[in-house]
C-alpha positions in Angstrom: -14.3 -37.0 2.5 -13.2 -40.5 0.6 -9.1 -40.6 0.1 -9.7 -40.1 -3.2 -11.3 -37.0 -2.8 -8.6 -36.0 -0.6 -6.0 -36.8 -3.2 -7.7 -34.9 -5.7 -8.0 -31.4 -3.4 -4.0 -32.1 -2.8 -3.1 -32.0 -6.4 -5.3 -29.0 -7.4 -4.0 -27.6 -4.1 -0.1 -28.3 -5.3 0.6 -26.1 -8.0 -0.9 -23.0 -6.0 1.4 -23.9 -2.9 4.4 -24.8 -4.2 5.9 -21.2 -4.5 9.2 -20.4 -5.1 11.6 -18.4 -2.8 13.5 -16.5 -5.2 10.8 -14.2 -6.5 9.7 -14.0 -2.8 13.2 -12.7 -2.1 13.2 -10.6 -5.1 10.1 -8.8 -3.9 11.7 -8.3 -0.1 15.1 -6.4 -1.9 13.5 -4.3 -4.3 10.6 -3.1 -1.4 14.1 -2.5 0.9 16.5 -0.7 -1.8 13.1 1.4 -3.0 12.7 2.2 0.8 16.5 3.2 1.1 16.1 5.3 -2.0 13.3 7.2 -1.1 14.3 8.6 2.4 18.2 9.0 1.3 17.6 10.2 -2.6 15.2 12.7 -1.4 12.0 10.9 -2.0 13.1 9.7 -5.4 12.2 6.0 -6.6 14.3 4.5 -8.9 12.9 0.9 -9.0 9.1 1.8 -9.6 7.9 3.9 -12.8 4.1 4.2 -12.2 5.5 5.9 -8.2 8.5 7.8 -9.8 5.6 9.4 -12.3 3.0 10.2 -9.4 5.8 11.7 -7.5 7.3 13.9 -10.6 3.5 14.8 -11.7 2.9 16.0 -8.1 6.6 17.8 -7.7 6.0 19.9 -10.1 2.3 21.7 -8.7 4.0 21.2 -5.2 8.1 22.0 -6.5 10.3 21.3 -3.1 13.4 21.3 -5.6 13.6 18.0 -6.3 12.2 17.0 -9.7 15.4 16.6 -11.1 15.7 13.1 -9.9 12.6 12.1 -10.6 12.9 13.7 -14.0 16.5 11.3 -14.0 14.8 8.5 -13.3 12.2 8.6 -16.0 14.5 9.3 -18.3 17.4 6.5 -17.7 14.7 4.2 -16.9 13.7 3.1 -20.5 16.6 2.5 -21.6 18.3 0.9 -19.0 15.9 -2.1 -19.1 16.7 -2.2 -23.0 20.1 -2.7 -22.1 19.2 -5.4 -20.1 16.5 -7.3 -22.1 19.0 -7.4 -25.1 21.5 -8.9 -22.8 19.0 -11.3 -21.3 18.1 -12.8 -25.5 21.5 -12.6 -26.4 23.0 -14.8 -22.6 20.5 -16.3 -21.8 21.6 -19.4 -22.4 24.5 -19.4 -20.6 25.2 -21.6 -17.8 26.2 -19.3 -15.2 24.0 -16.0 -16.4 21.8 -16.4 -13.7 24.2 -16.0 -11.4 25.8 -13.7 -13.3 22.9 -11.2 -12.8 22.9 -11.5 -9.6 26.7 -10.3 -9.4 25.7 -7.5 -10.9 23.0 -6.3 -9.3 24.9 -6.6 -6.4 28.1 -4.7 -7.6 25.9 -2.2 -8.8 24.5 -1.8 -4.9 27.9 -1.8 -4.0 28.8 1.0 -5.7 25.8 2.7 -4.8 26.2 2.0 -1.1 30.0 2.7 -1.1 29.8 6.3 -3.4 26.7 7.2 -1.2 28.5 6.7 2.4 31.6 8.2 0.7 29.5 11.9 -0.3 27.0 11.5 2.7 25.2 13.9 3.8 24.6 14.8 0.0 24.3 18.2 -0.9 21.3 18.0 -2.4 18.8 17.0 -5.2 20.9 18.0 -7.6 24.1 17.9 -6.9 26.1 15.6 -9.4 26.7 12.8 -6.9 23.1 12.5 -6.3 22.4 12.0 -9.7 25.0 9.8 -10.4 23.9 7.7 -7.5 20.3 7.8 -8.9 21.5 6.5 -12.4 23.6 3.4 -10.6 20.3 2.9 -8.8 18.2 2.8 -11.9 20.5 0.3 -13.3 20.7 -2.0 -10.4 16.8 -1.6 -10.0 16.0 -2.0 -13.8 18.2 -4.9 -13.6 16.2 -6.3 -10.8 13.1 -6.3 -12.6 14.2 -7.5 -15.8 15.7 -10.7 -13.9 12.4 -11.2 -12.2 10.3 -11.4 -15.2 12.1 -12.3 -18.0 14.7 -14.3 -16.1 13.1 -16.6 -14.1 9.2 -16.8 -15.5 8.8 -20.2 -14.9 10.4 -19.9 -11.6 8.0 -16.7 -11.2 4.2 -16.9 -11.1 3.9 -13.8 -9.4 4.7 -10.0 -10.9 7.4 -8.7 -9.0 6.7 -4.7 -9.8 2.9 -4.7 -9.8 2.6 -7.1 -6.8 -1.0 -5.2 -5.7 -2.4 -6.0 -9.0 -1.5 -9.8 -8.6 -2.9 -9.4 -4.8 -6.3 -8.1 -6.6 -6.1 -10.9 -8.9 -5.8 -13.5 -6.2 -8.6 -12.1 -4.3 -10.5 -12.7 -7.5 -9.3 -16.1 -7.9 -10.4 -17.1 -4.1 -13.8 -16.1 -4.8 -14.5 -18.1 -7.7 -13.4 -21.1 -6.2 -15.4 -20.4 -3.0 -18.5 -19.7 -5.1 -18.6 -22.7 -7.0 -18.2 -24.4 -4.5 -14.5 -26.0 -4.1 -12.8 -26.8 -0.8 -12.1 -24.2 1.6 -8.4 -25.8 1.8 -8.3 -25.1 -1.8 -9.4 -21.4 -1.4 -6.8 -21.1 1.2 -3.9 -21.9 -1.2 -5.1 -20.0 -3.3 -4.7 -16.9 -1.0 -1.5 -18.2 0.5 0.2 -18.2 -2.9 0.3 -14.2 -2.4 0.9 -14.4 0.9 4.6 -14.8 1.0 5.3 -11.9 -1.5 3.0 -9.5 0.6 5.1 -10.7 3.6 8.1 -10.1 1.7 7.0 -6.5 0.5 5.9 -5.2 3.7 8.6 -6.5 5.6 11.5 -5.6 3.0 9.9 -1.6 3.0 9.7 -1.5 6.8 13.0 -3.2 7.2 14.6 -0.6 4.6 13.4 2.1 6.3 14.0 1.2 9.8 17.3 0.2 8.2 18.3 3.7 6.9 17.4 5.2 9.7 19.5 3.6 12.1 22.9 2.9 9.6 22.5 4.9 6.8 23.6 3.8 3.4 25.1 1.2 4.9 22.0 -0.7 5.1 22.4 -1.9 1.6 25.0 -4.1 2.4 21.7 -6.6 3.4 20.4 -6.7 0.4 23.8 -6.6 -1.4 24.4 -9.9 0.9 21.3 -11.9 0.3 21.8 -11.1 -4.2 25.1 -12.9 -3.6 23.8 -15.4 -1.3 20.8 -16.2 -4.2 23.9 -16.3 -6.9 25.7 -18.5 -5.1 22.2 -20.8 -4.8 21.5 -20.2 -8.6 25.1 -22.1 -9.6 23.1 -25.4 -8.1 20.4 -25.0 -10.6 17.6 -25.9 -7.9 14.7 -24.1 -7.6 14.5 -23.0 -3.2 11.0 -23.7 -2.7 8.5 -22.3 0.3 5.5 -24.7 1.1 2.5 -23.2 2.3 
C-alpha cells in the first residue's frame, strides 16, 4: 500500500478509535450499581426502564412479593430524569457543573450505601427502608444517565443505557465497510469502538455482583470512588481518551 494510501486508512480509522474514557467508565458504574441493586433490592433495577418493566410485567403472573419496587421504580423514574434534564438546560453552562454531577451522583451512592449497611439485612420488599433506598437509587441512576447523554454528547458517541443496540449497530457498520471493500484495519476500528464499553459492561455487572457477594453494600463505595475520581478529572476540562 503507497504512504498515501496509508495516511488515508489512518484518518478514516481516527475518529472511530479515538474513544473516550468517560462514557466507558460511565457504562462500568451503572452495569456495577445495577448489579448491586438487583441481588440486594430484591431483584429490583433502578437504573434500567425497559428491565425494571420486563421484570414488573413478569412479577405480577409469577408474584414473589416484590412488585412494589418495581412498581417504585416506574413510577419515580420519569420524573426524576425531568428533574434532572431541567437542571442540566438551566447549569449547563456552568464551569464546574460537570463536576458538580458527579458529586452528586456520588453523594446520592453514599447515602444509598451508608442507609443500606445501616438497615441491612432489610426486612423485605416493602419495608419503608427498602423503598426509600430504591428512590435514592432511582435518583443517583436517573442522574447517571441523564449525565451520559445530555451531558457529555460530544464526549459520548456511544448510548450508555441501550449499549446492545449500539453493539447491533456496530455489527452493521463493520459489514458495510467489509463489503464494499475498505481495509480490514478499518473494519477492525470499527468493531473496537464498541469494544471498550462491552468490556466495561460485562466486567462492571460481574464485578458488582462478585462485589456484593463478598462485602455487601459496601461494595458501592468503588463506584462512589471512581464518580469522584472522574469529577476531580472533569475540573481539568480534558477529555481522558482510550486508543484502540
Amino acid at each position: 500500500m503507497a504512504p498515501a494510501d496509508q495516511r488515508d486508512d489512518r484518518a478514516a480509522a481516527d475518529p472511530i478509535t479515538h474513544v473516550n474514557a468517560g462514557p466507558v467508565t460511565m457504562v462500568f458504574i451503572l452495569a456495577f450499581v445495577e448489579a448491586v441493586c438487583y441481588l440486594g433490592l430484591f431483584h429490583t433495577l433502578t437504573g434500567y426502564i425497559s428491565g425494571a418493566t420486563v421484570l414488573l410485567a413478569t412479577e405480577i403472573f409469577h408474584p414473589e412479593g416484590e412488585v412494589i419496587t418495581k412498581t417504585l421504580v416506574l413510577v419515580a423514574f420519569v420524573p426524576a430524569t425531568f428533574v434532572w434534564v431541567i437542571l442540566k438546560e438551566h447549569g449547563s453552562g456552568w464551569r464546574y457543573f460537570v463536576p458538580m454531577l458527579f458529586v452528586i451522583e456520588a453523594c446520592l451512592l453514599t447515602l444509598y450505601m451508608v442507609i443500606a449497611i445501616s438497615m441491612s439485612p432489610l426486612r423485605g420488599a416493602d419495608a419503608p427502608e427498602t423503598m426509600l433506598i430504591v428512590v435514592i437509587s432511582v435518583l443517583a441512576l436517573s442522574l447517571h444517565n441523564v449525565h451520559s447523554q445530555q451531558v457529555m454528547p460530544e464526549k459520548a458517541p456511544i448510548a450508555i443505557t441501550v449499549l446492545f443496540g449500539n453493539f447491533a449497530s456496530s455489527m452493521t457498520h463493520l459489514c458495510a465497510l467489509m463489503r464494499t471493500g475498505k481495509s480490514t484495519g478499518e473494519a477492525a476500528a470499527a468493531f473496537k469502538k464498541l469494544l471498550y464499553p462491552l468490556v466495561a459492561f460485562f466486567g462492571g455487572a460481574f464485578l458488582g455482583a462478585f462485589g456484593y457477594t463478598s462485602l455487601g453494600f459496601l461494595a458501592l463505595a468503588g463506584p462512589i470512588a471512581i464518580l469522584m475520581l472522574m469529577a476531580a478529572f472533569s475540573l481539568t476540562g480534558k477529555a481522558q481518551p482510550l486508543q484502540g
